[in-house]
N, C-alpha and C positions, 0 to 999 in steps of 0.2 A: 619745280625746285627739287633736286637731289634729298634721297631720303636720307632721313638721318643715319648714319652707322651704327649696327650694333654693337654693344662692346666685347663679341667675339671677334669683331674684327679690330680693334683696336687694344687688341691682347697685346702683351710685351712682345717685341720683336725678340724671333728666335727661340719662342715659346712651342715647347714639344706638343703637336697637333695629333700624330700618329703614326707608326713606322714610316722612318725617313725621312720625315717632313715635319715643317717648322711655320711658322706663321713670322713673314722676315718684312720688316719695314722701309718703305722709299716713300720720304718726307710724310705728310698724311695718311698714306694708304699703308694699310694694310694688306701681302698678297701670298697665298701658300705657295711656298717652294721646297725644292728636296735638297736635304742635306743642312750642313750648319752655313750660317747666313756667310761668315768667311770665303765660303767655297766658292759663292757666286761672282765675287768679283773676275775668278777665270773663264765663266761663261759669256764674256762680252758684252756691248753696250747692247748689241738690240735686245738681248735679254734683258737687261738692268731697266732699259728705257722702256716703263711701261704706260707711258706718256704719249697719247696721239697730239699730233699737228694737227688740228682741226677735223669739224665733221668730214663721213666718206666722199671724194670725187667721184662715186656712184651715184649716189642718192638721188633718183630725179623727179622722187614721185612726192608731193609735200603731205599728199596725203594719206593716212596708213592705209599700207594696204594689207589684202587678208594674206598674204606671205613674208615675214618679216624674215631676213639672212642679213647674217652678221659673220665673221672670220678674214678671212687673208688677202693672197691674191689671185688664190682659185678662183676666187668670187668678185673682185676686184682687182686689178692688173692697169691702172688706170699709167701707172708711170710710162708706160709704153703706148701710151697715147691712144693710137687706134686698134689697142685689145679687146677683142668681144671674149666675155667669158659667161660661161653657162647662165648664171643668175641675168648677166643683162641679156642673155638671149632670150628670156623666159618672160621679158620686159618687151622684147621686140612681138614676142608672139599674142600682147593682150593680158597676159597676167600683170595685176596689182604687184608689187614686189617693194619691200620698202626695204635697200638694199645700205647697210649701213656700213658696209666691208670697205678695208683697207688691207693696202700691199703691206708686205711687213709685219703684219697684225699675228703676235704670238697668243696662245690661249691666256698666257696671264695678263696681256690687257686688255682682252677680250671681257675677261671677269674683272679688273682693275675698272675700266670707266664702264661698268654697268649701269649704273644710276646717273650717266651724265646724261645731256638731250636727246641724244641717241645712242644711250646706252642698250641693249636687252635688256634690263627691268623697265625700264621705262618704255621701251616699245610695246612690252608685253602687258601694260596695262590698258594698252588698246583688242587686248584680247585676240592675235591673230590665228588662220586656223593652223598655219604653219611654218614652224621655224626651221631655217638652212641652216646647220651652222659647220664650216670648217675651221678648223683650227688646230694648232699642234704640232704642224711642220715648223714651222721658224723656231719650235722651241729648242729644236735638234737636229735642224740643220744649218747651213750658212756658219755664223761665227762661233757657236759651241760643237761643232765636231771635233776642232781640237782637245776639248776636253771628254771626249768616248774613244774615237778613232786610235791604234793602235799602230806603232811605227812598221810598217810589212816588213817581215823577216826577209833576209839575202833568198833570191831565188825562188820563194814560193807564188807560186800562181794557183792553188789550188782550190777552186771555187769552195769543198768540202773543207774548206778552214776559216770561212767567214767568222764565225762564232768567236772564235780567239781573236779577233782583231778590232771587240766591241766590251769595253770594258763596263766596271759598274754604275759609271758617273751616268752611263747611257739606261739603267733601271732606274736611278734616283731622278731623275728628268723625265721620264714615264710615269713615274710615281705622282709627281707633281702634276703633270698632265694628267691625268686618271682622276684627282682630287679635283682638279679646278671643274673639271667635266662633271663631274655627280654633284657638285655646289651649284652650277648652273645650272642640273636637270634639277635640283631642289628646288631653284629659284623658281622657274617651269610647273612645276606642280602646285607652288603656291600661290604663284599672280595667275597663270592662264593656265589653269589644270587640263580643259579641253584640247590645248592646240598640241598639236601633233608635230612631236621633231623628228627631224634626217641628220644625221650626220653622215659622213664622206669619208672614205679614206684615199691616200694619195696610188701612185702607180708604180707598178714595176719600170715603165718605160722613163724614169727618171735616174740616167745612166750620165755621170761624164764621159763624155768622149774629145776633151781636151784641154789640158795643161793648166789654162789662169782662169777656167770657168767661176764666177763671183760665187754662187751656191755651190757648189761640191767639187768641182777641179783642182782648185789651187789647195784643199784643206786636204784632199787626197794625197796631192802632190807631194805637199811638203810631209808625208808621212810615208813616201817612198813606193807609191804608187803611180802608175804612169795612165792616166787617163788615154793621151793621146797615141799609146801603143798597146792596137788589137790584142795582143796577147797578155793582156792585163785586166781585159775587160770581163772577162766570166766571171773573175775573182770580185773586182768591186760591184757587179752587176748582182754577186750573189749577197754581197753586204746589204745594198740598198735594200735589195729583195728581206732581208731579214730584217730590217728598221721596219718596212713597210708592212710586213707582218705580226711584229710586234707592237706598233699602232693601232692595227685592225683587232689585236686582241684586247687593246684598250678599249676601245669604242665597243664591242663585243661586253667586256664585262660590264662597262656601264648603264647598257642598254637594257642585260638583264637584270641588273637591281633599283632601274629606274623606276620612279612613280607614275609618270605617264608613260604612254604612246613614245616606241624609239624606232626609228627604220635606220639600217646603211645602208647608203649609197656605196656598193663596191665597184671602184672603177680599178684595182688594183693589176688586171689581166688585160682590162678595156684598151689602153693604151702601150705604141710601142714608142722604141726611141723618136723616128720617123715622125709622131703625132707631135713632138715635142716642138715647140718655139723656144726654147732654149732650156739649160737641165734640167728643170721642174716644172716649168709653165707651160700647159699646153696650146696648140695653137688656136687662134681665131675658127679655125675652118671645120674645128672637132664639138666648137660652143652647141652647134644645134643639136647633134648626137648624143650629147652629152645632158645640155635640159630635156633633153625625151627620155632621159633615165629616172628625170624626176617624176614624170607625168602620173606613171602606177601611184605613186606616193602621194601625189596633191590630191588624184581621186580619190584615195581614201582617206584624206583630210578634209573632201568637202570643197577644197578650194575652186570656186567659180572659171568656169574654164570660157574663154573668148569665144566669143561668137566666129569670129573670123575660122578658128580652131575648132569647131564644131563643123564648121561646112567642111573639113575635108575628111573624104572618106575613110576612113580603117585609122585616123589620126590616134596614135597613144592603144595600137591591139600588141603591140612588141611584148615580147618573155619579160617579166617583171621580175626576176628572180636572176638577173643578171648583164648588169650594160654590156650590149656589144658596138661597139664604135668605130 
């Protein structure tokens, strides 16, 4: 049974939480977001909808296992049917994984249905030794670009002018990500002080390169960017590059004022356009590459490693201090 609410989360909607953020209401729940609760209606339904369709089409294991991952569709890509993605490769290799991700899945409903059946608190009272968790990208990419993204001036292609072409809507949206991320590493400290998180950041190799791409093309587009013409791409390739780096300093800060155990997974360099199955997902063929980035991390979590996994020679000797893929 879902725990009961604290009545910090069922503070008034639109009650001042802390620079830039507000504690903003959809129907029962209570979720922190940045800026005043008005503004959101510009950010989109998949923002607003912080409402899953049912548990994740990952899930295969009914029984917990000592890796519990939860976030998007790094970790779950299930709409495309036959996508293997890291976390289910890490499933294929013998690790337990109790993998409760969905496509779509922004950080606020990630911390929204926490206490549902498969929520993260509720998995974490099975005390696992280690939590995946990505999350972040859907908050600020896909359908709230239009609210950061900048109309491209006449004629500029200059990679050195990314910065002007990301406005402040795009801090107030980190901000709220940043919050929801140290609520959850609270949560972490309090149910399963011992388990040990990862979080991930996304890549530089997540570049449009044409015109009606559903994640980043067509929001470019219509702001006078030409995804599908080379001579366009240094410039938006240098945007992406600066979201992606202002993520990784999100995860960075909250890592260091975290109460437990925080590692990132940096795959920001690991991947190129090439690696991509379409503008942000990467492909099937990168999944194995990619869970051996985990491998450093679960050994130091303790996480029981497959016998199968054990028999191969030199398995999990790679530089720990930087995916290469």
């Amino acid at each position: 049974m879902p725990a009961k609410r604290s009545g910090k989360e069922r503070a008034p909607a639109n009650k001042r939480i802390g620079r830039g953020l507000a504690w903003a209401r959809y129907d029962d729940l209570i979720v922190p977001v940045a800026g005043r609760t008005a503004d959101l209606a510009d950010l989109g339904p998949r923002y607003l909808n912080i409402f899953d369709a049912g548990p994740s089409p990952c899930l295969v294991n009914a029984d917990p296992g000592e890796i519990l991952a939860e976030g998007d569709s790094w970790f779950c890509l299930s709409i495309y049917g036959n996508q293997v993605t890291m976390v289910q490769h890490l499933n294929k290799m013998g690790y337990q994984v109790s993998n409760v991700s969905r496509y779509s899945r922004t950080i606020a409903q990630v911390f929204a249905r926490r206490d549902d059946p498969t929520g993260y608190r509720t998995c974490l009272a099975n005390k696992p030794k280690a939590f995946l968790l990505s999350a972040g990208g859907n908050d600020f990419l896909g359908e709230t670009i239009p609210t950061w993204l900048k109309q491209r001036a006449s004629g500029d292609l200059d990679p050195a002018n990314a910065r002007k072409y990301v406005n402040k809507n795009f801090d107030h949206i980190l901000a709220s990500v940043k919050y929801t991320y140290k609520q959850i590493l609270e949560d972490v400290a309090k149910i399963s002080p011992r388990t040990r998180v990862a979080l991930q950041t996304y890549t530089y190799g997540a570049v449009p390169t044409h015109d009606e791409g559903m994640h980043l093309g067509r929001y470019f587009k219509a702001r006078g960017f030409e995804p599908i013409n080379p001579a366009h791409r240094p410039l938006i390739a240098a945007i992406v590059e600066l979201l992606i780096d202002r993520f990784e300093d999100v995860l960075s800060s909250v890592q260091r004022k975290a109460k437990v155990k925080v590692e990132i997974i940096d795959f920001r360099s690991a991947l190129q356009s090439a690696d991509m199955r379409d503008e942000i997902h990467p492909k099937s063929t990168k999944a194995p590459a990619m869970a051996e980035a985990y491998l450093p991390f679960l050994r130091r979590a303790r996480v029981t490693q497959p016998t199968a996994f054990l028999s191969k020679a030199g398995a999990g000797s790679r530089d720990e201090n930087a995916p290469r893929i």
